[in-house]
TORPAKE-981066 format. One record per atom (N, C-alpha, C, O): residue in one letter; x, y, z. Coordinates in steps of 0.1 Angstrom, whole numbers, plus 2048, in hexadecimal, padded with zeros to 3 digits. Example, Ala and Ser with C-alpha at 12.3 -4.5 7.8 and 13.67 -1.06 7.14 Angstrom:
BEGIN
A8847C784E A87B7D384E A8847DF84E A88E7DF855 S8807EA847 S8897F5847 S88180084F S88680B850 
END
This chain:
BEGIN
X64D3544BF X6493484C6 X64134C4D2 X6463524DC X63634A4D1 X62B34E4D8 X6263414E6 X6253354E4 X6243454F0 X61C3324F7 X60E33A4FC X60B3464FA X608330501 X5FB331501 X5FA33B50D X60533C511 X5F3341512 X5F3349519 X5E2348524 X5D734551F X5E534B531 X5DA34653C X5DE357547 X5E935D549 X5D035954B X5D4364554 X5D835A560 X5D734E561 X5DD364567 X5DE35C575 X5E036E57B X5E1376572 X5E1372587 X5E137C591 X5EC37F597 X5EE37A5A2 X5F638A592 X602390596 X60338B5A4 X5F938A5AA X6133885AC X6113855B5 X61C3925BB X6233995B3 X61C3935C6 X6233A05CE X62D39D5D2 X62E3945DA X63A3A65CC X6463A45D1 X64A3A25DE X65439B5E2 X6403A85E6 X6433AD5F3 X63F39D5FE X64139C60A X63A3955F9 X631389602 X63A37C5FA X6353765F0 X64637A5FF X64E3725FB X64A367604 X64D368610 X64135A5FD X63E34C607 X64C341607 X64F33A611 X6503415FD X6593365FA X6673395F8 X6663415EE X6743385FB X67C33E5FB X68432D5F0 X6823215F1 X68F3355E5 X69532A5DF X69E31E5E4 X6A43145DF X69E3235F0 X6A231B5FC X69C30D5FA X6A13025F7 X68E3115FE X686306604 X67F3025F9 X6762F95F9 X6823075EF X67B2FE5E1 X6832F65D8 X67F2EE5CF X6912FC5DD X69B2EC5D9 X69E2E65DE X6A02DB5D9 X6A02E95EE X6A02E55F5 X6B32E45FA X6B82DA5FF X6B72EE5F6 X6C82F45F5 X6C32FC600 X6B9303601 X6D22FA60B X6D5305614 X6D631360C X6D7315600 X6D731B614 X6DC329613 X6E932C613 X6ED33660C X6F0325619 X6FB32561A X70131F60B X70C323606 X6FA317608 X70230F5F6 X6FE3185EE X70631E5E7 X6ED31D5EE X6E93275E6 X6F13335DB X6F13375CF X6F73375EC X7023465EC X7093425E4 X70C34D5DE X70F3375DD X71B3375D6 X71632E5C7 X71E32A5BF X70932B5C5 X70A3265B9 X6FE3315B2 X6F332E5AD X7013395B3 X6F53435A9 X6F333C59C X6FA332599 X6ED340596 X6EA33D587 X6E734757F X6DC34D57F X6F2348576 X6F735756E X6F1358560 X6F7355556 X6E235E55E X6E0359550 X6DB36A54A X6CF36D546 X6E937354B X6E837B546 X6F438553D X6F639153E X6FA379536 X70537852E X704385523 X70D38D520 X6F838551F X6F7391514 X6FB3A051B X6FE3AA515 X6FA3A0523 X7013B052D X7103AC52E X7193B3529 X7123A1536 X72039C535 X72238F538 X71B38A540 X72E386530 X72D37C537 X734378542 X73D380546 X73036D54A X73336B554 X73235C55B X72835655A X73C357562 X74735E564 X74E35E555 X74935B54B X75E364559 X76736454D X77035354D X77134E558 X77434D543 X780344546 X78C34954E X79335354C X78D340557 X79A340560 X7A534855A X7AB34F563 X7AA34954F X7B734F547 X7B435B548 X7BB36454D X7A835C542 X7A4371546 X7A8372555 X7B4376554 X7A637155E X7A737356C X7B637856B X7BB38356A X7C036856D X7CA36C56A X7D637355F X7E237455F X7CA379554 X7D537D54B X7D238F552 X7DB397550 X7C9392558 X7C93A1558 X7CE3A2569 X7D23AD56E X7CE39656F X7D739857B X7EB39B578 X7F23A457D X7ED38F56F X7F6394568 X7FF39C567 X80A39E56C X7F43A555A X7F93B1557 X7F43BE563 X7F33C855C X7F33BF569 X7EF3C7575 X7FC3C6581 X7FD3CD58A X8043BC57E X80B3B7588 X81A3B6582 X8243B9589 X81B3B457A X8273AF56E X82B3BE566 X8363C3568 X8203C455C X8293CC552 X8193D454F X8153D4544 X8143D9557 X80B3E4555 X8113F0555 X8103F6560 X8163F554D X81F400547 X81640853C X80A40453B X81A410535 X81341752B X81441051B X81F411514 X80A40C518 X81640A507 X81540C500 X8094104FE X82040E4F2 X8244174EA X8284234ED X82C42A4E4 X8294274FB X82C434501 X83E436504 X844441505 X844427505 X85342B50B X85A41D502 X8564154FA X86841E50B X86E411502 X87040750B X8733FC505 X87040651A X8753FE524 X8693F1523 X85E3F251D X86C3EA529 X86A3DB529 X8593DE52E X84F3DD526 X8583E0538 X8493E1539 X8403E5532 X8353DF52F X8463F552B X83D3FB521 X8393F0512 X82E3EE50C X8473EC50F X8473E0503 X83F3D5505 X83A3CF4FC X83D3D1514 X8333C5519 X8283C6510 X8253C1506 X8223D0518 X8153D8518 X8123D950A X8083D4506 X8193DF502 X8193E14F3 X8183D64EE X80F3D54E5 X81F3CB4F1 X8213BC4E8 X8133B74EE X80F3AE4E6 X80A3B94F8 X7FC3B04F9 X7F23B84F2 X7E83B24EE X7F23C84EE X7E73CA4EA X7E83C84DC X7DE3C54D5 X7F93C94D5 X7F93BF4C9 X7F53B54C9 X7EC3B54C1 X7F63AD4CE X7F639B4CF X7E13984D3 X7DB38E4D0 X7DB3A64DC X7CE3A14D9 X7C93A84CC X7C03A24C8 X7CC3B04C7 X7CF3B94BB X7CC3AD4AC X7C33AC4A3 X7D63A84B0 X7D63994A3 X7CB3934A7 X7C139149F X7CA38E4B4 X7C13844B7 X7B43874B1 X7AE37F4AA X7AF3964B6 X7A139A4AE X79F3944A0 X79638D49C X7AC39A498 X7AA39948B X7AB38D487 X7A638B47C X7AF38648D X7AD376489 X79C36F488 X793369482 X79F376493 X78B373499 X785374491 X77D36B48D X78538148A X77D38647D X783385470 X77D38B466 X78B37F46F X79337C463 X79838F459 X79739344E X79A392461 X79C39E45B X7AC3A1456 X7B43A145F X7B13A244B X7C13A5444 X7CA3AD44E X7D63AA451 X7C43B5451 X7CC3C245D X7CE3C346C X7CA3CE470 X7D43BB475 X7CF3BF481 X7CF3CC484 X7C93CF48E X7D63D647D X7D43E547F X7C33E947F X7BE3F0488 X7BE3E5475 X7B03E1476 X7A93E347C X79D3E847A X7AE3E0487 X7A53D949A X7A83E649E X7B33EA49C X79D3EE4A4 X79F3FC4AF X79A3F94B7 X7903F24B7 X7A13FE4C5 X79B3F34D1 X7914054D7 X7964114D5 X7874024DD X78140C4E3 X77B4084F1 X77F3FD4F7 X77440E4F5 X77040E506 X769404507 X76A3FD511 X7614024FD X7553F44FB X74B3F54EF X7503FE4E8 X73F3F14E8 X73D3ED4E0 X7303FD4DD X72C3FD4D2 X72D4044E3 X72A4124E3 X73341D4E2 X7324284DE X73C4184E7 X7484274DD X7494244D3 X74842D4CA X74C4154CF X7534134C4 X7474164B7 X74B41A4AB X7394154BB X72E4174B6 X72A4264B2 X72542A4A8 X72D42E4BE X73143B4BC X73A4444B1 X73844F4AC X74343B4B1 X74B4424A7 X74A43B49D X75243F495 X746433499 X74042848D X738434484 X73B438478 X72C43A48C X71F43B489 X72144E487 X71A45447E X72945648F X72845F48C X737465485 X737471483 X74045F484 X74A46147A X74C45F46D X753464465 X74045446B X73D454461 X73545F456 X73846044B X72946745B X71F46C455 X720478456 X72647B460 X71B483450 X71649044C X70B49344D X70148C44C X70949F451 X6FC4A944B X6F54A8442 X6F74AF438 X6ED4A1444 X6E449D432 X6E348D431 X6D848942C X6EC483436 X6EB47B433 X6DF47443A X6D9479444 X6DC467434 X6D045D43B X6DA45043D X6E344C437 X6D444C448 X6D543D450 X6CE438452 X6C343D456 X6CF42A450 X6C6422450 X6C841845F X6D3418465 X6BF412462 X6BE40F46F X6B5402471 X6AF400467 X6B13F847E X6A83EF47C X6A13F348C X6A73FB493 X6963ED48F X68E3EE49B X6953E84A6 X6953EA4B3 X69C3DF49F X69D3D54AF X6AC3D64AD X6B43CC4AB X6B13E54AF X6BD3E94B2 X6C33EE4C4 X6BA3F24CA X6CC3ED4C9 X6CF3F24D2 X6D24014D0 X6D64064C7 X6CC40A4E4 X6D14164E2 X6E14164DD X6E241E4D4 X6EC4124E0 X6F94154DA X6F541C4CB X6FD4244C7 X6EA4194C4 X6E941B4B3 X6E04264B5 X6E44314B1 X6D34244BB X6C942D4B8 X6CA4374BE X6C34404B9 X6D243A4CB X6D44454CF X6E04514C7 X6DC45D4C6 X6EA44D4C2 X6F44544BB X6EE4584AC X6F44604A6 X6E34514A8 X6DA45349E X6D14604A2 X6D046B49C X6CB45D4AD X6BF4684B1 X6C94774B3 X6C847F4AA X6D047A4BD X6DB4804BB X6E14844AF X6E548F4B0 X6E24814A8 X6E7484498 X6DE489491 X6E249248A X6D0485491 X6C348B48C X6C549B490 X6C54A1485 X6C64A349B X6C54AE4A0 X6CE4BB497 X6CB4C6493 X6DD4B1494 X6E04B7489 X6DF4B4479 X6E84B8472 X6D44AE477 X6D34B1467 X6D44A1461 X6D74A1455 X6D3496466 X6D8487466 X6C7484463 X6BE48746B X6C647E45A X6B9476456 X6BB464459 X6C345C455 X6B1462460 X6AF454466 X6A644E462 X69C455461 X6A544145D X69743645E X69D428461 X6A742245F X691428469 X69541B472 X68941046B X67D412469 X690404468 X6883FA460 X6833F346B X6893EF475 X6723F0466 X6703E8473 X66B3DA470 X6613D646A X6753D1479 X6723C247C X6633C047F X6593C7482 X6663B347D X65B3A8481 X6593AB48D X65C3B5493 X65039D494 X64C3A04A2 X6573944A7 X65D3944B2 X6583904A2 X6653864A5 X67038C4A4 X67A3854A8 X67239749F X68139F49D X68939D493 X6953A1492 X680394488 X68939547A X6873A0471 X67D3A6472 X6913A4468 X6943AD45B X6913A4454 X693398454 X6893AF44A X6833AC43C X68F3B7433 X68F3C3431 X6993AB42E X6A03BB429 X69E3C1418 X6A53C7410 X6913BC418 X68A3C440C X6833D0413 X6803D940C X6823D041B X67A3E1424 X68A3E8427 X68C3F4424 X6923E142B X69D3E942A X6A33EB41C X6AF3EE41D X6A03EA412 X6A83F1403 X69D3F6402 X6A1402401 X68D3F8403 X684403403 X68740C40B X683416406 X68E40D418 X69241841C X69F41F412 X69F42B414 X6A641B40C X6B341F405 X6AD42D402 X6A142E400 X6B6439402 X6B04423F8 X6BF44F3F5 X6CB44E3F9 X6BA4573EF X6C645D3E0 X6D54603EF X6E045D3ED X6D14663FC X6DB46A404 X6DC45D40E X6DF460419 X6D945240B X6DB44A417 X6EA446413 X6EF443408 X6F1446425 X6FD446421 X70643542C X71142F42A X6FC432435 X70042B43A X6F441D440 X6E9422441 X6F4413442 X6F040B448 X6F6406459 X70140345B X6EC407463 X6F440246F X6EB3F3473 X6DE3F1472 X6F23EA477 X6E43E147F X6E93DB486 X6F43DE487 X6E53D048E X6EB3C749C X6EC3BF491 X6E63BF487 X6F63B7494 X6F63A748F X6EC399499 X6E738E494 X6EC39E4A4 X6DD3964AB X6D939E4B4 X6E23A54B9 X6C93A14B9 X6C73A74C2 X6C83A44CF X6C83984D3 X6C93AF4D9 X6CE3A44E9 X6BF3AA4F1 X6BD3AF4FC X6B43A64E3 X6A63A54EB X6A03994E7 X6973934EE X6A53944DC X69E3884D8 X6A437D4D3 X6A03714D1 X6B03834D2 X6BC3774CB X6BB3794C0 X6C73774BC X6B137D4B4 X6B337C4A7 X6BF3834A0 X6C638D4A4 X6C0379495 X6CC37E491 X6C6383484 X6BE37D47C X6CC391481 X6CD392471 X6D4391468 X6E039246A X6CF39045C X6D438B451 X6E039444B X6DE39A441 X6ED394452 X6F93A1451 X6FD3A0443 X6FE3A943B X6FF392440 X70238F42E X6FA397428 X6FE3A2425 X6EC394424 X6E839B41E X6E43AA41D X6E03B0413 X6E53B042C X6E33BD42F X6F33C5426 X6F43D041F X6FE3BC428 X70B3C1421 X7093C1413 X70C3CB40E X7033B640A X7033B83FF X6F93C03F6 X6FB3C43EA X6EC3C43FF X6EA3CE3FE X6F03DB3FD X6F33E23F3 X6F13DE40A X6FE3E940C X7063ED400 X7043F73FB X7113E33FB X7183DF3F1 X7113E43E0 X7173E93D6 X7053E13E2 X6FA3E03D4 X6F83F33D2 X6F63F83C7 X6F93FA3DF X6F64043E1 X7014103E2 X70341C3DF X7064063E6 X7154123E8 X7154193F3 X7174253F5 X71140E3FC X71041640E X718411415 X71A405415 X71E41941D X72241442D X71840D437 X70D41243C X71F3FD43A X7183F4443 X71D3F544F X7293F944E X71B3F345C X7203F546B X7183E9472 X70D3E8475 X7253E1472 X71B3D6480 X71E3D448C X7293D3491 X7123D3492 X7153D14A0 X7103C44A2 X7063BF4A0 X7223BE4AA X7233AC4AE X7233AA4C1 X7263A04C7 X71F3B74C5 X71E3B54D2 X71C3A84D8 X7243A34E0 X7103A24D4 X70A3964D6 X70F38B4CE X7063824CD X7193884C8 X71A3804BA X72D37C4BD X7323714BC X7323874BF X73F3844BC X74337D4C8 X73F37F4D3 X74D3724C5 X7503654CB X7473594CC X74934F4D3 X73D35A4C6 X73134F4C9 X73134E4B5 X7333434B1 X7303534B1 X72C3504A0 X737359499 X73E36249D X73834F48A X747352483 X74236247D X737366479 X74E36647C X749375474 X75637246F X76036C473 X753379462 X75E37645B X75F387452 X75338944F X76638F44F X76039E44E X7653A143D X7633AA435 X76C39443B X77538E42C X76838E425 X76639141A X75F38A42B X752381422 X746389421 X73B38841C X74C39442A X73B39E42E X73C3AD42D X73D3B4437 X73D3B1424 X73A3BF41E X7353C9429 X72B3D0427 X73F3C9436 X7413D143E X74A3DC43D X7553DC437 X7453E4444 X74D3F343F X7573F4454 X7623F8457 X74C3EF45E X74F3F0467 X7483E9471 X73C3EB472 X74E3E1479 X74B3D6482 X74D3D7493 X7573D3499 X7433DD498 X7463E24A8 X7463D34AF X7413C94AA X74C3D54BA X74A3C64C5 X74E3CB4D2 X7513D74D1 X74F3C64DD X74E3C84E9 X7513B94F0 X74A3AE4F0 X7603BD4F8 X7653B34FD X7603A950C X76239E512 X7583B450C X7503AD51F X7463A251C X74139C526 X74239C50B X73939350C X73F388503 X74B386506 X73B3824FB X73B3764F9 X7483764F2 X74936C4EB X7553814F1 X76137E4F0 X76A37E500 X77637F501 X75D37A50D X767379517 X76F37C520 X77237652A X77238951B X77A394521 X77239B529 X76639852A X77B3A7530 X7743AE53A X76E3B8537 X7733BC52C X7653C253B X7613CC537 X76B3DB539 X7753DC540 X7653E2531 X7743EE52E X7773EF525 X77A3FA520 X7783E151B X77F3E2512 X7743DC504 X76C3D3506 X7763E24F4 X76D3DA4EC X7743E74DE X77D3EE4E1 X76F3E74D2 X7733EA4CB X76C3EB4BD X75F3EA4BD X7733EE4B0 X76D3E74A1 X77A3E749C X7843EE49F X7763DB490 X77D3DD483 X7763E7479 X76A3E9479 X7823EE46F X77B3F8469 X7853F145B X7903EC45B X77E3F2450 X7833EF43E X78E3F943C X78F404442 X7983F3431 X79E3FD42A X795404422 X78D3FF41A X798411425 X796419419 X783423423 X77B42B41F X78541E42E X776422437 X77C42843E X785423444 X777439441 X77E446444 X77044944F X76444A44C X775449458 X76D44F465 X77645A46D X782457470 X76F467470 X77646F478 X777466488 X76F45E48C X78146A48D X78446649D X77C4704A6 X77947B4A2 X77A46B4B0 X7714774B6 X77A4794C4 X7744804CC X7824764C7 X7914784CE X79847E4C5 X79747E4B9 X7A44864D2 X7B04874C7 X7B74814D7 X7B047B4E0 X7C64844D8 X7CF4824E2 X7DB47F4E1 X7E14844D7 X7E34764EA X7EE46E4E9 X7EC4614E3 X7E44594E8 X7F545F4D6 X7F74504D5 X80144C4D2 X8034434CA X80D4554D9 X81844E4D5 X8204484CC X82943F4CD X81A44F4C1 X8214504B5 X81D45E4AE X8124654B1 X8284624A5 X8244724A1 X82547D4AC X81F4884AB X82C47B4B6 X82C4844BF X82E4924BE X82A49B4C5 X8384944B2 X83649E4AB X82C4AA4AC X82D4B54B0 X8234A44A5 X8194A749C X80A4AF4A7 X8054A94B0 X8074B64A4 X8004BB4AC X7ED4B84A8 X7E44BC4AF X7EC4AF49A X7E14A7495 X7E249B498 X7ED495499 X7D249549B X7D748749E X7DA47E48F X7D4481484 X7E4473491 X7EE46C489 X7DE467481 X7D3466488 X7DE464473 X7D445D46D X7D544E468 X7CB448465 X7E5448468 X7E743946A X7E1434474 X7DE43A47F X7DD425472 X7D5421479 X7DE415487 X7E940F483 X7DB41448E X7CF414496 X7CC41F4A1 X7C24204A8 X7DC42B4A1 X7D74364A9 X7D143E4A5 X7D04474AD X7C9442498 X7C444D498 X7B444A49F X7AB4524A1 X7B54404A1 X7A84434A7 X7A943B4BB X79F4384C1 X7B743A4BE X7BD4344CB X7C14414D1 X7CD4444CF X7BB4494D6 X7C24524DF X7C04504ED X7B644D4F2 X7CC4524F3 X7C9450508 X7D0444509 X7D043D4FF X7D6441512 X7D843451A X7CE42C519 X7C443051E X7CF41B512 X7C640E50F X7C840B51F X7CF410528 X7BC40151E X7B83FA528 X7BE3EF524 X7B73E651F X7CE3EE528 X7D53E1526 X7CF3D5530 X7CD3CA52D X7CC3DA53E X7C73CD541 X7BC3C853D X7BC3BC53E X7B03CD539 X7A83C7532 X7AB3C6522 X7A13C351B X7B83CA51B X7B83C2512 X7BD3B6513 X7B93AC50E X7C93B851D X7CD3A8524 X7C33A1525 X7C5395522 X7B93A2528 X7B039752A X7A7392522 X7A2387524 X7A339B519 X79C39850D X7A73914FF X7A338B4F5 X7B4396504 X7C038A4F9 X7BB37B505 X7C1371501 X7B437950E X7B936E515 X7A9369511 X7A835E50B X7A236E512 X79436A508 X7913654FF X78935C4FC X79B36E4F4 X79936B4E7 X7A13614E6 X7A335E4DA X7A93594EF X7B134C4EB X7AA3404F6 X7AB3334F7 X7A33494FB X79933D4FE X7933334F4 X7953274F1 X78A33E4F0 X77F33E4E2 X78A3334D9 X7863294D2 X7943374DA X79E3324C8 X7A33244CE X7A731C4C5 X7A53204DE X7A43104E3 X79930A4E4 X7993014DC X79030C4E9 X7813084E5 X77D3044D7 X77E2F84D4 X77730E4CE X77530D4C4 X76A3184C4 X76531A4CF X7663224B8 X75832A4BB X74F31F4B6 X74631D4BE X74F3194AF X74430B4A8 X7413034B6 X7362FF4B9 X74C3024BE X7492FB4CC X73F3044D2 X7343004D0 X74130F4D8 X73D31A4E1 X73131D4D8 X72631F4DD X73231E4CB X71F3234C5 X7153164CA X70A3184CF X71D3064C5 X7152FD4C9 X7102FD4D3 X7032FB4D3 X7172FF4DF X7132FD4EA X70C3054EC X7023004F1 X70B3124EB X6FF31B4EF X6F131A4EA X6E731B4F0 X6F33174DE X6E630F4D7 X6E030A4DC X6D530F4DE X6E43004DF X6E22F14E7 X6DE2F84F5 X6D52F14FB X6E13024FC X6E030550A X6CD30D502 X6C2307502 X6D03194FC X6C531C4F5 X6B73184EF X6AE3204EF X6B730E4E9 X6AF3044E4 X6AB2FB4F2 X6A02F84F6 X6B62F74F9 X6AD2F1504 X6A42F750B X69A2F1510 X6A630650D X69E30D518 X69030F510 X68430E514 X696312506 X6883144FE X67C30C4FC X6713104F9 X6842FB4FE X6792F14F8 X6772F350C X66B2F250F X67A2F4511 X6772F151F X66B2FD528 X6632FB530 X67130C520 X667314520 X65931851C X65131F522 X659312514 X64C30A505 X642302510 X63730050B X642301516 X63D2F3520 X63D2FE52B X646305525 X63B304533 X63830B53A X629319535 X62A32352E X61E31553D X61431F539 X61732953B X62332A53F X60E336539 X61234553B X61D34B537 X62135653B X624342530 X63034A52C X62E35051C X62734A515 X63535A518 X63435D50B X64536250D X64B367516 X64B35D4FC X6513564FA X6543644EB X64D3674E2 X66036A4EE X6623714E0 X66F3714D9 X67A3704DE X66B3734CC X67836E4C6 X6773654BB X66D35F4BA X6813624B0 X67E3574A7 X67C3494AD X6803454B8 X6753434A4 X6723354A6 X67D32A4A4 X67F3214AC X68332E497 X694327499 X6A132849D X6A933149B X6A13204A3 X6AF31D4A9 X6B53254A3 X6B93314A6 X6B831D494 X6C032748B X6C4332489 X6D0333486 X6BA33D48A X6B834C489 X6BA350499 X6B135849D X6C234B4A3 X6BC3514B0 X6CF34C4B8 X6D63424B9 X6D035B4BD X6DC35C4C6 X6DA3574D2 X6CE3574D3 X6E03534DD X6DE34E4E9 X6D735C4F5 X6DC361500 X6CB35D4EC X6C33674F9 X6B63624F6 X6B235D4EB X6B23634FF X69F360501 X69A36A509 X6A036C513 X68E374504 X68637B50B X67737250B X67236A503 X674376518 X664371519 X660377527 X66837B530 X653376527 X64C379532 X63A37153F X63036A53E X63E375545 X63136954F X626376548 X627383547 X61A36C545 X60D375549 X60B37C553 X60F37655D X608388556 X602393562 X60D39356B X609393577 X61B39456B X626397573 X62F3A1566 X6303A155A X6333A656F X6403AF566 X64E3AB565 X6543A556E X6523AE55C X65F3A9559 X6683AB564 X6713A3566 X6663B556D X6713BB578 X66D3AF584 X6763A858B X6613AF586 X65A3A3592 X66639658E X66E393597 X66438E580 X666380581 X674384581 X67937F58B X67F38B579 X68938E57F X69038C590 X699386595 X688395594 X68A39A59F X6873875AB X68E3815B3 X67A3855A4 X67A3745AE X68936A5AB X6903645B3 X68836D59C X695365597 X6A23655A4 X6A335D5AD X6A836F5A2 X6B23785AC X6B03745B5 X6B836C5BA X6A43795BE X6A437B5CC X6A33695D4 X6A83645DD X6993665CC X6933595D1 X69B34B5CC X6993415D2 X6A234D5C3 X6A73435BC X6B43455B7 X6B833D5AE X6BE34F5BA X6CC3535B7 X6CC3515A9 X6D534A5A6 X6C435559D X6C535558F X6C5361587 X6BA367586 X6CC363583 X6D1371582 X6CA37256E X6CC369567 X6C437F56B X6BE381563 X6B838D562 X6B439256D X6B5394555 X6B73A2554 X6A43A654C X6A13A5540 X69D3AA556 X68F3B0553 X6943C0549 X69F3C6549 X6883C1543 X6873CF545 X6893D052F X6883C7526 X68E3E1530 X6903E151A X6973DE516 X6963DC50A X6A63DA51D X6AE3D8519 X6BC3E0515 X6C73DB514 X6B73F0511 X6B93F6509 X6B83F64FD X6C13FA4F5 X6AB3F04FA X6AD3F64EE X69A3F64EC X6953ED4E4 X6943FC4F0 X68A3FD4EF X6803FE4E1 X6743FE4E3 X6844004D8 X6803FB4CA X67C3F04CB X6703EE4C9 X6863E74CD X6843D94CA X67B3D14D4 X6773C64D1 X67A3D84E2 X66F3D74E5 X65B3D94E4 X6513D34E8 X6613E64D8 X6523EA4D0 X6503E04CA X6453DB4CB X6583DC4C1 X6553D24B9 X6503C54BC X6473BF4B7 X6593C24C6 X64C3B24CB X6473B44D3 X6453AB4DB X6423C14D8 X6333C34DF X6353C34F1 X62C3C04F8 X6423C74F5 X6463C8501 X64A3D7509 X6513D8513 X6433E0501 X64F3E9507 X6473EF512 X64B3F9518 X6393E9514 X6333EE522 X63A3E4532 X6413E653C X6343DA52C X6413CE536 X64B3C9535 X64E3C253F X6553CC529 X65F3C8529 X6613BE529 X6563B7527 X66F3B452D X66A3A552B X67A3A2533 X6843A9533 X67839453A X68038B540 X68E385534 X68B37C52C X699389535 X6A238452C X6AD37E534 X6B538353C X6AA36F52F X6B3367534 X6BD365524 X6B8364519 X6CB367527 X6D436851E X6E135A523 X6E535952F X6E635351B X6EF34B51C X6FB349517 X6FD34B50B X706346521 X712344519 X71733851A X71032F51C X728335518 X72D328517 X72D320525 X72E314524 X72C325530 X72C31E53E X71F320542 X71C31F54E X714321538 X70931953F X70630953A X70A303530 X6FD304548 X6FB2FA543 X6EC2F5541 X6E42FE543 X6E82E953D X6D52E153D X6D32DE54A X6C92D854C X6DB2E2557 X6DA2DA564 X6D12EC564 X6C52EF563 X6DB2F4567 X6D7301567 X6C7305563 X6BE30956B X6C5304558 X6B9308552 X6AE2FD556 X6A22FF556 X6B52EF559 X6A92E3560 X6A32F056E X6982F2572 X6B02F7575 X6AE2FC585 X6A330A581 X69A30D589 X6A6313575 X69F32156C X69031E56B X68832656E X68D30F565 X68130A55E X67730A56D X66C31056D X67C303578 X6762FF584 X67230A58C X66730B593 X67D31658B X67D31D591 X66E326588 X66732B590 X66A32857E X66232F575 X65732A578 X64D331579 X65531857A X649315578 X64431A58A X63831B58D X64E31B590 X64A3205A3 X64132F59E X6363325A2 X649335595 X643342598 X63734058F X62D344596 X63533D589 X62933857F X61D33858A X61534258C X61E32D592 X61932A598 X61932E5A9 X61232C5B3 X6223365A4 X6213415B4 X62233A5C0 X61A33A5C9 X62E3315BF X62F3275CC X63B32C5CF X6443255D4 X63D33A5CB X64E33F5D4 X64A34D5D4 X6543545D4 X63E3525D2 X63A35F5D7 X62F3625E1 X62C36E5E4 
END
């Protein structure tokens, strides 16, 4: 999605005329306290009320060790990382909550996804508009003997996944890809990337960083081998904590060994699951609070929470559309598109209109690659990078009416 495009003349950070004060005409003092948070894809924010109080809670109440002893606190502790344990697997409809390995966040869990799985010799397959969590533990793996090809998207950031079975070849042993990108929102086609996979006799690995709690995954239906996620975003919870589901019968080395409180015996780590790959003391209070997320999500509805983002998404976009000098990247349908929008002003840098956002207008928003700079090659950004406004369930159209106004000031350089 392309808009028309007009030069106009970079304006200087440093010669600030208009302050967002005086162009809404809101004290400073109200200012301070109503920021506008539209950068949900790093994390969301804020959390619901229940998260707050579920990790105060357990911080206060029965933050003990668990699975480690038998007294009441330790059992506390044990009974919530069970109880968010289920919750996951519910989420994903998965048979096992053993299933669920909780990890540090959605790059460990990607870490040991991606290199527990493969060998010396083997090929991976890969897409452009992947995050570093993938492409870095890939490039690393290359060094020792790991063959890579990375399939490359559109300019809009869709897969053609006929270039991906042309990459297939006699040692390819695994498939990795995002389920949406958190540069463009596009989502890829995970069904058919699995039944591929499936057709081939490969290991699939998805990453729902961006996807899980906002869209149904169901892992019953999708010829996944292994499913990373990360609790600090659109499941709610706090950061610290995130994880994957892994299949019966899908054998990844642990790349820990330690205490888990079962097998103590044993001087190997235990291979039942969910400690063989849980070593160390969990981050019970941020699992406390990600069980308090994930029952958010399950009062709500996710069909409620995807609607609404949509609807937040498609507004900004038809409202973006109408603004000159903007270009505009990403699919053109709603349909195919997670709640992120990149775009950028003619002859300003992504870090500048950021930075006006923030400073001049308390609207909080993330310039720059993203991490994942691929996906920046691909739609033609990776010299300027690009402005990503990202949305969750507590934004609103009042919000993005205040985003739009604020864009067309800088447009027109009546707040620099």
């Amino acid at each position: 999605m392309v808009q028309k495009r007009f030069k106009r003349e970079t304006c200087s950070l440093f010669h600030v005329k208009q302050t967002a004060c005086d162009f809404f005409n809101v004290s400073r003092e109200t200012k301070e306290n109503t920021m506008i948070y539209f950068d949900n894809a790093a994390t969301t924010y804020p959390k619901p009320e229940v998260v707050y109080r579920a990790m105060d809670k357990c911080m206060r109440e029965y933050c003990a060790n668990p699975g480690r002893s038998g007294h009441k606190l330790s059992v506390e502790a044990g009974r919530i990382v069970l109880e968010t344990r289920e919750l996951m697997a519910q989420l994903f409809n998965a048979r096992k909550p053993d299933n669920i390995i909780f990890s540090l966040n959605a790059t460990d869990a990607l870490n040991t996804a991606i290199k527990g799985m493969i060998n010396k010799g083997d090929h991976v397959i890969t897409t452009s508009m992947e995050h570093n969590s993938v492409l870095r533990p890939l490039k690393q793996l290359e060094s020792l003997g790991i063959e890579t090809t990375i399939v490359q998207c559109s300019e809009t950031g869709e897969l053609d996944t006929t270039k991906l079975e042309k990459a297939v070849k006699s040692n390819t042993k695994l498939i990795v890809t995002t389920h949406a990108s958190n540069v463009t929102g596009t989502i890829m086609p995970i069904k058919e990337i699995g039944e591929l996979a499936r057709q081939y006799n490969l290991r699939y690995v998805i990453d729902t960083a961006q996807t899980a709690g906002t869209y149904k995954i169901d892992v019953s239906e999708l010829n996944v081998d292994v499913l990373t996620f990360t609790g600090h975003k659109g499941l709610m919870g706090p950061q610290g904590v995130g994880g994957f589901y892994i299949k019966d019968g899908v054998a990844l080395r642990q790349m820990r060994e330690g205490g888990t409180g079962s097998m103590s015996e044993s001087l190997l780590q235990p291979e039942l699951l969910p400690d063989k790959y849980e070593s160390g003391t969990p981050n019970t209070p941020g699992i406390a609070g990600l069980a308090a997320g994930l029952g958010f999500i399950k009062e709500v509805g996710i069909e409620n929470i995807k609607k609404h983002e949509e609807e937040i998404t498609g507004y900004f976009l038809e409202k973006l559309a109408e603004i000159e000098d903007i270009i505009i990247y990403g699919p053109c349908k709603l349909e195919n598109h997670a709640p992120v929008v990149s775009f950028n002003i003619i002859n300003k840098t992504s870090s500048e209109v950021s930075f006006l956002l923030d400073n001049n207008f308390d609207i909080a928003t993330r310039p720059g690659l993203h991490c994942a700079p691929l996906a920046h090659k691909t739609i033609g950004t990776i010299e300027q990078g690009a402005v990503r406004f990202s949305f969750g369930y507590y934004n609103t159209k009042d919000e993005i009416d205040v985003a739009v106004k604020a864009l067309k000031s800088i447009v027109k350089e009546e707040c620099c």
